[in-house]
Legacy VTK file of the C-alpha trace (Angstrom):
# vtk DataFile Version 3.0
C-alpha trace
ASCII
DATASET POLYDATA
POINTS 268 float
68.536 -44.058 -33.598
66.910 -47.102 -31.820
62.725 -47.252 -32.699
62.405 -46.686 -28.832
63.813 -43.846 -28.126
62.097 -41.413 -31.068
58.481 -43.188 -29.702
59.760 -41.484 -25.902
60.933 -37.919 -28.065
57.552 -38.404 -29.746
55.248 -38.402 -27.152
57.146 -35.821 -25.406
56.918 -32.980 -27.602
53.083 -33.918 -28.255
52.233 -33.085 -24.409
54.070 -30.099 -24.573
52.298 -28.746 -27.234
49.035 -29.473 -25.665
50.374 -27.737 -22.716
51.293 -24.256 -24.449
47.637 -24.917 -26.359
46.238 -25.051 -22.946
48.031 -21.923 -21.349
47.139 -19.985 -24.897
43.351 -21.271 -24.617
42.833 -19.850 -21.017
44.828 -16.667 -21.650
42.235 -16.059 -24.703
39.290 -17.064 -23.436
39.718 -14.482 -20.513
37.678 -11.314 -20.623
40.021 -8.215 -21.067
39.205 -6.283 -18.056
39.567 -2.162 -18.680
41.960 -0.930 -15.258
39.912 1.276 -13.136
42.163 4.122 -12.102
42.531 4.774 -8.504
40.744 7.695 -7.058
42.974 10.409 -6.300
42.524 11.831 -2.808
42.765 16.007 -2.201
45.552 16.727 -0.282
44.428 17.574 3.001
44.902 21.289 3.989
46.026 22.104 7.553
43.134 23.735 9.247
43.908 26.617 11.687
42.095 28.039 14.153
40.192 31.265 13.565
39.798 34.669 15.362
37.014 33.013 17.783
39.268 29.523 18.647
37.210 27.287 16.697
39.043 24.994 14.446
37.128 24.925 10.907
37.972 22.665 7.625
36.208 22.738 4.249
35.527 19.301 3.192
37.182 18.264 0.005
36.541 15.611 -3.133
37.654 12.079 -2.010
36.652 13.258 1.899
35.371 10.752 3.758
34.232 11.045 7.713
36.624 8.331 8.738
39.135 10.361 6.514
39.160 13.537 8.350
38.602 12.320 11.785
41.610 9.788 11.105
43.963 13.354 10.043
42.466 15.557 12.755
42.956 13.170 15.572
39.663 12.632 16.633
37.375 9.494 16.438
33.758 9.291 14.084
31.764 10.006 16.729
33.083 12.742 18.140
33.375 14.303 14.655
29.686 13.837 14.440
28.878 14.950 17.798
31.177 18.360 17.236
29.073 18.939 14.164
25.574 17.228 14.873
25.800 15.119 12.470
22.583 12.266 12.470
24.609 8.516 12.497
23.748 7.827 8.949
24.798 11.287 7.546
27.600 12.012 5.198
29.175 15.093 4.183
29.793 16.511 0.683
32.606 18.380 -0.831
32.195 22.161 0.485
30.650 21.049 3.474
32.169 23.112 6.665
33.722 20.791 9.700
34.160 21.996 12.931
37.065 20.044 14.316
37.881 21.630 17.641
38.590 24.797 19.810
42.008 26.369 20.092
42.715 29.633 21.830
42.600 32.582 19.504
45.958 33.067 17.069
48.112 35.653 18.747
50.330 37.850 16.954
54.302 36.805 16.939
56.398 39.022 19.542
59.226 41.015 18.047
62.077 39.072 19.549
64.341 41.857 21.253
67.895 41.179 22.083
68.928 38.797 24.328
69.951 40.056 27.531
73.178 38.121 29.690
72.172 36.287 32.377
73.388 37.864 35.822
75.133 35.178 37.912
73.333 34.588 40.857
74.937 34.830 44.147
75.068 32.459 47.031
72.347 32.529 49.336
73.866 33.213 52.739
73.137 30.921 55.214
70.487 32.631 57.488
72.078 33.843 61.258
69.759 32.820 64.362
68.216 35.908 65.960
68.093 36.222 69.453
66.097 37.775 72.218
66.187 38.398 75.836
64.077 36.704 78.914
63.227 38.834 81.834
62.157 37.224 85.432
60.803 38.599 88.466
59.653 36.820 91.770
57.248 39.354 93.747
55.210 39.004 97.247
52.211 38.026 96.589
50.255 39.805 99.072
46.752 38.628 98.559
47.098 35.568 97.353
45.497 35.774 93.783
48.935 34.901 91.779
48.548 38.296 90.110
51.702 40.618 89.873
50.228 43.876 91.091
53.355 46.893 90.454
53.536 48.718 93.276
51.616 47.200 95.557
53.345 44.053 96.221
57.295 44.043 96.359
60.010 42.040 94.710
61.297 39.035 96.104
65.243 38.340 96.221
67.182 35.300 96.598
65.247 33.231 93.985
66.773 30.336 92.288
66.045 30.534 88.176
67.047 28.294 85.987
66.576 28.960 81.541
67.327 25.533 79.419
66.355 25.340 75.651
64.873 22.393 74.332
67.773 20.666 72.503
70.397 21.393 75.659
72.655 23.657 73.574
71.740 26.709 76.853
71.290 25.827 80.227
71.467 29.433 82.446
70.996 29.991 86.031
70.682 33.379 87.980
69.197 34.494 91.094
66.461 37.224 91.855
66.723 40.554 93.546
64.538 42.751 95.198
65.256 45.922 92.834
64.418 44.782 89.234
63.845 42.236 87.437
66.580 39.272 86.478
67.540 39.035 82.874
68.914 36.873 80.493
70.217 38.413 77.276
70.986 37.626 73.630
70.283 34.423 74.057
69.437 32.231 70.196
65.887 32.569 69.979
63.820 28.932 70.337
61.918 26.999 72.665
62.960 26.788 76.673
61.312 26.069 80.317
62.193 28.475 82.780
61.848 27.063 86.341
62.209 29.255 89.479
62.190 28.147 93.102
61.070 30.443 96.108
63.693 31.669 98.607
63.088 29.375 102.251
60.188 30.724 103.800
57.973 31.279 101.510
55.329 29.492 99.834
54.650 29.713 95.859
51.519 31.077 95.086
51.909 30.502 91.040
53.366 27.736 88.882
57.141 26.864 89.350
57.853 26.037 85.920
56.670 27.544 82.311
57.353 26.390 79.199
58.649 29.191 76.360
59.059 30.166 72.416
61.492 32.980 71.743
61.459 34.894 68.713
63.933 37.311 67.250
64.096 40.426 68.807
61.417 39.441 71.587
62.021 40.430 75.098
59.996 38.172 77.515
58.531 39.077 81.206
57.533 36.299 83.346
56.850 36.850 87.038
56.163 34.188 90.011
54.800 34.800 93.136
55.046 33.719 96.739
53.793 34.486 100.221
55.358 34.017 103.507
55.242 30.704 104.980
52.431 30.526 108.199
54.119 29.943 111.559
53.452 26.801 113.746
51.823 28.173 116.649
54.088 27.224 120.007
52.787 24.488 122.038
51.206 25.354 125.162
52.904 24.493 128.281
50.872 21.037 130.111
49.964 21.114 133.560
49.371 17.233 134.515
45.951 17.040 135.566
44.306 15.579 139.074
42.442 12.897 138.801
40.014 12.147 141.525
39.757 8.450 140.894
43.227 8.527 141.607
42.851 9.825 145.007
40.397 7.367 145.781
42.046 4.498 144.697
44.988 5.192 146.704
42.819 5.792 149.794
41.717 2.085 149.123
45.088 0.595 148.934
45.601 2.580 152.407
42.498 0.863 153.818
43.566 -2.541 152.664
47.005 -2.037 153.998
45.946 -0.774 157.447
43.333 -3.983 157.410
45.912 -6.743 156.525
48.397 -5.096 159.422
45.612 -5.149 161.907
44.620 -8.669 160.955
48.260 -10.232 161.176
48.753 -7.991 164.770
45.608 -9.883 166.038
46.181 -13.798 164.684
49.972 -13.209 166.158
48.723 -12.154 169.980
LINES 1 269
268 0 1 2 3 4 5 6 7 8 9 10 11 12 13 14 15 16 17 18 19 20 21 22 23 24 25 26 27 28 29 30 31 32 33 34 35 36 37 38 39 40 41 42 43 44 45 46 47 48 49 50 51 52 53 54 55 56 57 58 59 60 61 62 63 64 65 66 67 68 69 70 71 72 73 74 75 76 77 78 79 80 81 82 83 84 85 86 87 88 89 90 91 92 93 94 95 96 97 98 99 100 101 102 103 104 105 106 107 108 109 110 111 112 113 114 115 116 117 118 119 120 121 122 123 124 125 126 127 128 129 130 131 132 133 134 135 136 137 138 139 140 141 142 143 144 145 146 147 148 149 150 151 152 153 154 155 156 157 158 159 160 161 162 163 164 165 166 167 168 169 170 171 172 173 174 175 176 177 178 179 180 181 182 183 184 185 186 187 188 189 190 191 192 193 194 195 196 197 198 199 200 201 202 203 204 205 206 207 208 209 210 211 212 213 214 215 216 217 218 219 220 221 222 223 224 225 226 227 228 229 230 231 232 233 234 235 236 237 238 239 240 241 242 243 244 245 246 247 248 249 250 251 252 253 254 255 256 257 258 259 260 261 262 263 264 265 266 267
């Protein structure tokens, strides 16, 4: 072996062995320091609500206020609010929370047996009712577009016309001087009934009415009218005399006679 290479081996092995002296130096010097064992926490028990609905729990060894308001769901402050708790208070083991209201524990039903569901029918599709409109045109005596029964007759020959809003009915008919003039079982809705007066008469009411027909109504609406006046006949004219007449033409005699008379006398 060459003097070199054992000085290189040499030195080598002397810093390792001031390296484990190091590691054992540091590792000895340390103070041993005893484990503290971890502080077992009590298991926290579910609370449940009692007869009244307020939610109670015993506090337990290892509690802490962040501790139970983190497991009951509710935040520090409102743990201390719930159980007036000053801001710099703590509890103790044994101490009594309040952690809420829940309604009162009811008693399990006895589950009976569990009965087939009855298949429900169709719902039938509902049927439009219908109804019926009754008209009557009547002469109105007096004038104050009031039907009065039995004092002022029915009128015949009236036009009357029934249409519904959406133009699914459009009816016509015609009064009569015995009874009224109706239309039946027609789809009940909304229609304007117009009526107009036989020739000579004048209405007296309104010539059209709007309508809303229910199921199973019948409807009376009655119109009046009076006789139409009649034009009084012109008087005969006699052509008047004029007296200024009479003397004008006397003048145009006069001048006639006067020119004659003058032309006699400048032709002798």
């Amino acid at each position: 072996m060459k003097r070199g290479t054992g000085k290189k081996t040499g030195t080598l092995l002397g810093w390792l062995l001031w390296g484990v002296l190091a590691v054992w130096l540091a590792l000895g010097s340390a103070p041993a320091q005893a484990s503290v064992p971890a502080q077992a926490l009590t298991p926290f028990p579910t609370p449940t609500p009692g007869a009244d609905g307020r939610i109670m729990y015993v506090v337990q060894p290892g509690d802490t206020l962040w501790r139970v308001a983190a497991i009951s769901g509710l935040t520090v402050d409102e743990l201390r609010e719930l159980n007036n708790l000053a801001p710099n208070e703590t509890i103790v083991p044994g101490q009594t929370l309040l952690l809420g209201f829940a309604g009162p524990v009811l008693p399990t039903p006895t589950l009976g047996p569990t009965a087939t569901p009855t298949a429900l029918l169709p719902t039938p599709t509902p049927v439009p009712g219908v109804g019926t409109i009754c008209v009557l045109l009547y002469l109105d005596a007096n004038g104050n577009a009031l039907y009065d029964e039995g004092d002022e007759p029915l009128l015949a020959d009236g036009a009357v016309g029934l249409t519904n809003r959406e133009g699914t009915v459009s009816l016509t008919a015609t009064t009569n001087a015995k009874k009224p003039t109706c239309f039946e079982k027609i789809p009940e809705g909304d229609y304007n009934l117009t009526l107009a007066v036989p020739a000579g008469y004048n209405p007296t009411t309104a010539l059209s009415t709007p309508l809303t027909l229910q199921a199973g109504d019948t409807m009376h609406v009655s119109f009046g009218a009076q006789k139409a006046a009649t034009a009084p006949e012109a008087a005969e004219e006699t052509p008047s005399r004029s007296p200024l007449l009479g003397v004008l033409g006397l003048l145009f005699i006069g001048a006639g006679l006067g020119l004659w008379w003058f032309s006699r006398r400048m032709g002798a």
